[in-house]
C-alpha positions in Angstrom: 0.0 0.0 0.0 1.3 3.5 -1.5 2.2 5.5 2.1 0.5 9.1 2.0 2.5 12.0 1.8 2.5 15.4 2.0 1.1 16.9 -1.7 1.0 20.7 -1.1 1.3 22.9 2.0 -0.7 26.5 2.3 0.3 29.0 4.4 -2.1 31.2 5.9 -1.9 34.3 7.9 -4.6 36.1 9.5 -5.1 38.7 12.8 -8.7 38.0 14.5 -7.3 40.0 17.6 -4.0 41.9 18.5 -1.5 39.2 17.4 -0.6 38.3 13.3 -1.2 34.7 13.1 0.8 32.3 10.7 -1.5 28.8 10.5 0.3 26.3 8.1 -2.6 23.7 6.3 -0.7 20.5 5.0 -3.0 19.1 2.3 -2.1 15.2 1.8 -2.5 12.6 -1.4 -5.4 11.5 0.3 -8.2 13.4 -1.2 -9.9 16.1 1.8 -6.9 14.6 4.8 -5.2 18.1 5.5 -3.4 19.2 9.1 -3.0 22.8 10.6 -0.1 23.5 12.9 1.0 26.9 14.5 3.7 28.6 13.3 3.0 32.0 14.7 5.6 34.4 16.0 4.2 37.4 15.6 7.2 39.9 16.0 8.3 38.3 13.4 5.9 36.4 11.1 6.8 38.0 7.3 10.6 35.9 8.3 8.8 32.8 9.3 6.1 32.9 6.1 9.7 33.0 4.0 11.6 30.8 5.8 8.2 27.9 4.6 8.2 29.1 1.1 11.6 29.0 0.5 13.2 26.4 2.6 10.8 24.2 4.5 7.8 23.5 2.3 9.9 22.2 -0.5 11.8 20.0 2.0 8.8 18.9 3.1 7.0 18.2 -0.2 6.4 14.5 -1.1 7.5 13.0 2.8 5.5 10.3 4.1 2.8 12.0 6.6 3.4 9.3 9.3 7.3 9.6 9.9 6.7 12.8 12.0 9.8 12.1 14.1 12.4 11.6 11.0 10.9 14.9 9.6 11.6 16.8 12.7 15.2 15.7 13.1 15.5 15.9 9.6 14.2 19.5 9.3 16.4 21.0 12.5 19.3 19.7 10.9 19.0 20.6 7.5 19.3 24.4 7.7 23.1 23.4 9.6 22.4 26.1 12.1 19.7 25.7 13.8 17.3 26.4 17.3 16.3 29.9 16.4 12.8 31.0 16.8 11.7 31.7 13.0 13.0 28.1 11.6 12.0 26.5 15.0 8.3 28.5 14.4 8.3 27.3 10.9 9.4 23.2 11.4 6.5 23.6 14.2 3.7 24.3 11.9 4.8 21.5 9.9 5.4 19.2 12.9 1.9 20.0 14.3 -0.2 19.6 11.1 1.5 15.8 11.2 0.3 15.5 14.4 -3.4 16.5 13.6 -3.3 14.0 10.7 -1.9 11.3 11.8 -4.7 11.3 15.0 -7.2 11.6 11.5 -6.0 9.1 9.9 -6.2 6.8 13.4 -9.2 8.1 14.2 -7.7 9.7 17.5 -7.5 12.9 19.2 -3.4 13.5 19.6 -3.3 13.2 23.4 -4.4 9.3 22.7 -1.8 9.1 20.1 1.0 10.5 22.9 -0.6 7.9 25.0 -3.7 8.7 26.4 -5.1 11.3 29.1 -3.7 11.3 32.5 -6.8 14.1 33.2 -10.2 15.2 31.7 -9.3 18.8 31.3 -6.7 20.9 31.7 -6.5 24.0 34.5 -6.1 27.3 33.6 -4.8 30.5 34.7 -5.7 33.9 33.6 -4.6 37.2 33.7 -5.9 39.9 36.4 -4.0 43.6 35.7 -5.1 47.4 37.0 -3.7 50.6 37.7 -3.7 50.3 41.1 -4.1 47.3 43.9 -7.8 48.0 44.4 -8.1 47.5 40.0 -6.4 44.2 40.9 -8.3 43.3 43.3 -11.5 44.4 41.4 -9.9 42.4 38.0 -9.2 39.1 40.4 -12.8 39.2 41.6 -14.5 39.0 38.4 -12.3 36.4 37.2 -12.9 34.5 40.6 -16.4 34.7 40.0 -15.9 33.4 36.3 -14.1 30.3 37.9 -10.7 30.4 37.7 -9.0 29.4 40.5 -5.3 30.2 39.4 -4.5 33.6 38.3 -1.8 36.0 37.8 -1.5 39.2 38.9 -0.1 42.8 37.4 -0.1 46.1 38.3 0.6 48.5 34.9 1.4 46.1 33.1 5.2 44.6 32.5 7.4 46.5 34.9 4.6 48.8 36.3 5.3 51.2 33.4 2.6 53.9 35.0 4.8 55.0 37.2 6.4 58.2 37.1 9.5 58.7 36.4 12.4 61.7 35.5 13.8 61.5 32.4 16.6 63.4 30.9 16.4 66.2 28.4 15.8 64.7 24.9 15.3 61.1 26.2 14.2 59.2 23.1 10.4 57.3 22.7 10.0 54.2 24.3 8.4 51.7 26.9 9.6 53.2 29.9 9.8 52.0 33.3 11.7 51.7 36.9 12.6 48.9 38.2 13.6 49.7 41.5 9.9 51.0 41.5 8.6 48.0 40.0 9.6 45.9 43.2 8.3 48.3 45.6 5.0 49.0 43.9 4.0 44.9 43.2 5.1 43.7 46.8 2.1 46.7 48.3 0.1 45.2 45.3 0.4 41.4 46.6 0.0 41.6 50.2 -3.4 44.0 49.4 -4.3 41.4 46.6 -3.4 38.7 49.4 -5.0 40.7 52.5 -8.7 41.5 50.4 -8.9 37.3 48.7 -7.8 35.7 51.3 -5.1 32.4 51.1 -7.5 29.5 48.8 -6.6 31.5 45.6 -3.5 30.8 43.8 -1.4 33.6 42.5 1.1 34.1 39.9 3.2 36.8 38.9 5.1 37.6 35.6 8.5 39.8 36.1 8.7 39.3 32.6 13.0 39.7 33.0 12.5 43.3 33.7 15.0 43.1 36.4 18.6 42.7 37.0 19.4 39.1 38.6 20.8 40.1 42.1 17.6 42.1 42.4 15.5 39.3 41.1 16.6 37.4 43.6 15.7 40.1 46.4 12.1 39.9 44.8 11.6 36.0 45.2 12.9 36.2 48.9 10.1 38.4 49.3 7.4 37.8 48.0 8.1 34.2 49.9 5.3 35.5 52.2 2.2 36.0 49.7 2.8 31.7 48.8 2.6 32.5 45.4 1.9 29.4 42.9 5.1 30.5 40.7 7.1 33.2 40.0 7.5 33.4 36.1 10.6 34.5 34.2 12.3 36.1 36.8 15.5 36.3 35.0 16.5 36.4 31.7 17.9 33.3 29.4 21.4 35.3 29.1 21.4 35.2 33.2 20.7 31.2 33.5 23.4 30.7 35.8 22.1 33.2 38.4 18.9 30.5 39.1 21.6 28.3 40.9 21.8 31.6 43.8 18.1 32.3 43.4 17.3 28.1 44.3 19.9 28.5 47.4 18.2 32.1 48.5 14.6 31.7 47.9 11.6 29.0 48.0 9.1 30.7 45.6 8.0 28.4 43.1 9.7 29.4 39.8 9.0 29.0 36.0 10.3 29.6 33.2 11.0 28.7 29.3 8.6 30.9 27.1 11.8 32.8 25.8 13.8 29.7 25.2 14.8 28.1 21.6 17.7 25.6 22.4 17.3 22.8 24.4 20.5 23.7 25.9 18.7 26.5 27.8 16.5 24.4 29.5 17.9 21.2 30.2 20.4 22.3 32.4 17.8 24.2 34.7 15.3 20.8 34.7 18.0 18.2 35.3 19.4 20.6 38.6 16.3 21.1 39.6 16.4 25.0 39.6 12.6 25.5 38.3 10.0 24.0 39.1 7.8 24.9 35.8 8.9 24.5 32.3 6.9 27.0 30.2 8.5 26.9 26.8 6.3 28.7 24.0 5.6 25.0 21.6 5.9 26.8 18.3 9.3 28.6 19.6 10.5 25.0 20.1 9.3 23.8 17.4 6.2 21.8 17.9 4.7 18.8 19.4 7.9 16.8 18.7 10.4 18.3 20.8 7.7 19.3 23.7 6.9 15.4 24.6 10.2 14.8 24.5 11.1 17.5 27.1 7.9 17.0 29.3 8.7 13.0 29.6 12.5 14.2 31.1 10.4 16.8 33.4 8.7 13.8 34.5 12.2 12.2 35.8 13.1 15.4 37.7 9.6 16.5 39.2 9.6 19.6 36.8 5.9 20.4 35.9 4.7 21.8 32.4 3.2 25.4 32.0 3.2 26.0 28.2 3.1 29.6 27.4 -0.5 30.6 26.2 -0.8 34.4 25.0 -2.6 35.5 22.5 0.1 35.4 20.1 0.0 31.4 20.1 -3.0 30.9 17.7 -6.1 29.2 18.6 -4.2 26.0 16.6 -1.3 26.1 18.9 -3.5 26.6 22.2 -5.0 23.1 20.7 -1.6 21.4 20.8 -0.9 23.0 24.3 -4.3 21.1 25.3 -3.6 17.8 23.7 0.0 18.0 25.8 -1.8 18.9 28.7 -3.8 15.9 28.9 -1.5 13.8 28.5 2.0 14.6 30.3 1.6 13.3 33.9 3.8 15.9 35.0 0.9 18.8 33.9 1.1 21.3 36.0 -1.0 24.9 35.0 -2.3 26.1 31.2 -1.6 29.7 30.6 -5.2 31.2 29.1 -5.4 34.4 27.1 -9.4 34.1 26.6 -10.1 34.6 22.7 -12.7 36.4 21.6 -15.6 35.3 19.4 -13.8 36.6 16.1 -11.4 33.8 16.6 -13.9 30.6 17.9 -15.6 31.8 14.9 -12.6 31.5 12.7 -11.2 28.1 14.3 -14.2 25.9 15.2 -13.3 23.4 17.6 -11.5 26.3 19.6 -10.8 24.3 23.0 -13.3 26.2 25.8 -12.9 26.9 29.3 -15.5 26.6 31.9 -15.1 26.8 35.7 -11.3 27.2 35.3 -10.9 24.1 33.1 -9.8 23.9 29.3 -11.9 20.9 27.7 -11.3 19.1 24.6 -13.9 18.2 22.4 -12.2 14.8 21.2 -12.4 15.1 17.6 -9.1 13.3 15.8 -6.4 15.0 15.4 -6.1 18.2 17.4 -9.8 18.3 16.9 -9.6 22.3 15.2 -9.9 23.8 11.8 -10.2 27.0 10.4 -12.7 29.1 7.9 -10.1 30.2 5.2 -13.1 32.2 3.9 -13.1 34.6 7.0 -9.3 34.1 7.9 -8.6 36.3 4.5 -11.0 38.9 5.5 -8.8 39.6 8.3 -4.7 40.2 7.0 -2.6 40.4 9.1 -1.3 44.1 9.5 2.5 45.2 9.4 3.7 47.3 12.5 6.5 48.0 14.8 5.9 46.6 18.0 6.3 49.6 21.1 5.9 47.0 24.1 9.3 45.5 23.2 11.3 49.2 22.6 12.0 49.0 27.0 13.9 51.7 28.4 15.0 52.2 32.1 14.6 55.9 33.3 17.9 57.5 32.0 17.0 55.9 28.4 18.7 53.2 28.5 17.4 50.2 25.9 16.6 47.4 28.5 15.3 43.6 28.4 10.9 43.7 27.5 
């Protein structure tokens, strides 16, 4: 019997919210036996939409659909270099559409094909943010009274830029903030957040590497006291090392990942035990493959999973995260960015949340799809991003 491959591959890109969206469709030999996989990264999606065209479709062109795993190890290698977050996002869109039709052609949703749920839904955490502790608090309520029972809290967003600050004369545009302010302000955030909903919930708090490591550390001693659920990216990948003094100084919960494109960043930190939550982006790794590979070591080393979920992983790649989910005994949280109707319009199947859990609907495959129709009505829109042009008061260009 002739083994199906891969016939053509489409690459779609849409925006149904804030983020640009790269969706990659692999159409088969098998007449109507197609697969969508994520391969958004947003910042910089017109590289990743080149690097498919030009490189990776043609690679790909005429493989046999069921050897996923030779195709990954096969596509990382082939560029030479590799690990770098446009080929990584681009093999992963790839990668994932073999996933979704391989559970098609089985007749399986993927997390059977990984070997089968460990849970019937996934928990979620979502985000709570104001201008002040008593918006927090306000923002927390209303997602308490929604469900959730895991969710992180911000005040100004990344590195509290509302608050004011002197700059010098002529200081050039950007995404300003303080530091030094940054800790002050979030510690009277917490303990208010803590004092007004009492010790049941479960927070978590994003530094987002917006400070330097020694004073990282400071901020995990204390925020010891508000027993958050983890601390996320509270250093940067360049600082790595500095998580072997933050483990001896401090026993907040820490995760990290979503930055990471090697697995040379995060293997190190999972086999000494310095984090407890891995929270690589899928797509930035480069799919499905690679992320049951690194979850099954997490297993051996009591490392937990916490897959980034923004908005700038598509509705397809919040479908992988899902399918992982239920399956990696070592699940710990699902980050939740809460789409809006646009984009379960635009991907039916869109995995739903209710009561602070993330269901799937056990179709095969990854059990989504998407209306190309309505997709093209929405283009995804050139810009240049403000959020990631960070500045510390005197001007100067710091980490987003």
């Amino acid at each position: 019997m002739a083994p199906v491959t891969i016939d053509n591959i489409q690459v779609i890109t849409t925006q149904p919210a804030g983020s640009r969206l790269v969706i990659v469709k692999v159409n088969t030999s098998e007449p109507g036996l197609y697969g969508l996989g994520c391969a958004t990264f947003t910042q910089r999606w017109r590289a990743v939409v080149a690097a498919l065209e030009g490189h990776l479709i043609p690679f790909a062109t005429g493989r046999d659909v069921s050897r996923i795993e030779e195709f990954w190890q096969m596509a990382t290698v082939h560029s030479y270099w590799r690990n770098g977050p446009v080929l990584n996002n681009a093999i992963s869109g790839i990668d994932q559409a073999l996933w979704d039709i391989k559970g098609k052609m089985a007749g399986m949703p993927v997390y059977d094909l990984l070997g089968g749920k460990s849970r019937e839904a996934a928990a979620c955490y979502s985000h709570a943010n104001g201008r002040s502790p008593e918006e927090v608090v306000d923002s927390v309520l209303k997602l308490q009274a929604e469900g959730y029972r895991y969710i992180r809290i911000q005040m100004g967003g990344y590195g509290g830029k509302g608050d004011q600050m002197v700059k010098p004369e002529g200081a050039p545009d950007g995404a300003y903030y303080d530091p030094r302010a940054y800790c002050r302000n979030m510690l009277k955030m917490m303990a208010h957040v803590r004092s007004e909903v009492g010790d049941e919930l479960e927070l978590l708090h994003d530094i987002h590497e917006r400070l330097q490591p020694i004073h990282a550390i400071q901020f995990a001693k204390d925020v010891e006291e508000f027993k958050l659920f983890f601390l996320e990216d509270a250093l940067a990948p360049e600082d790595n090392e500095w998580f072997k003094i933050m483990r001896g100084q401090a026993a907040t919960p820490l995760a990290m990942g979503e930055l990471f494109n090697s697995p040379q960043e995060w293997i190190p930190l999972i086999q000494n035990r310095l984090i407890d939550y891995m929270r690589m982006h899928v797509s930035q790794m480069g799919g499905i493959t690679p992320a049951k590979h690194i979850a099954a070591m997490g297993h051996q080393y009591n490392v937990k999973t916490a897959w980034h979920g923004p908005g700038d992983t598509s509705p397809v790649g919040h479908a992988a995260n899902l399918h992982l989910d239920l399956w990696a005994p070592n699940f710990g949280i699902q980050e939740w960015c809460r789409f809006n109707e646009l984009c379960y319009e635009m991907f039916p199947g869109l995995p739903e949340v209710r009561n602070g859990y993330m269901y799937p609907n056990d179709k095969p495959g990854l059990g989504i799809d998407i209306d190309e129709k309505l997709a093209a009505k929405y283009p995804a829109q050139d810009t240049i991003e403000d959020w990631t042009q960070t500045r510390w008061p005197d001007g100067t260009p710091a980490r987003p």
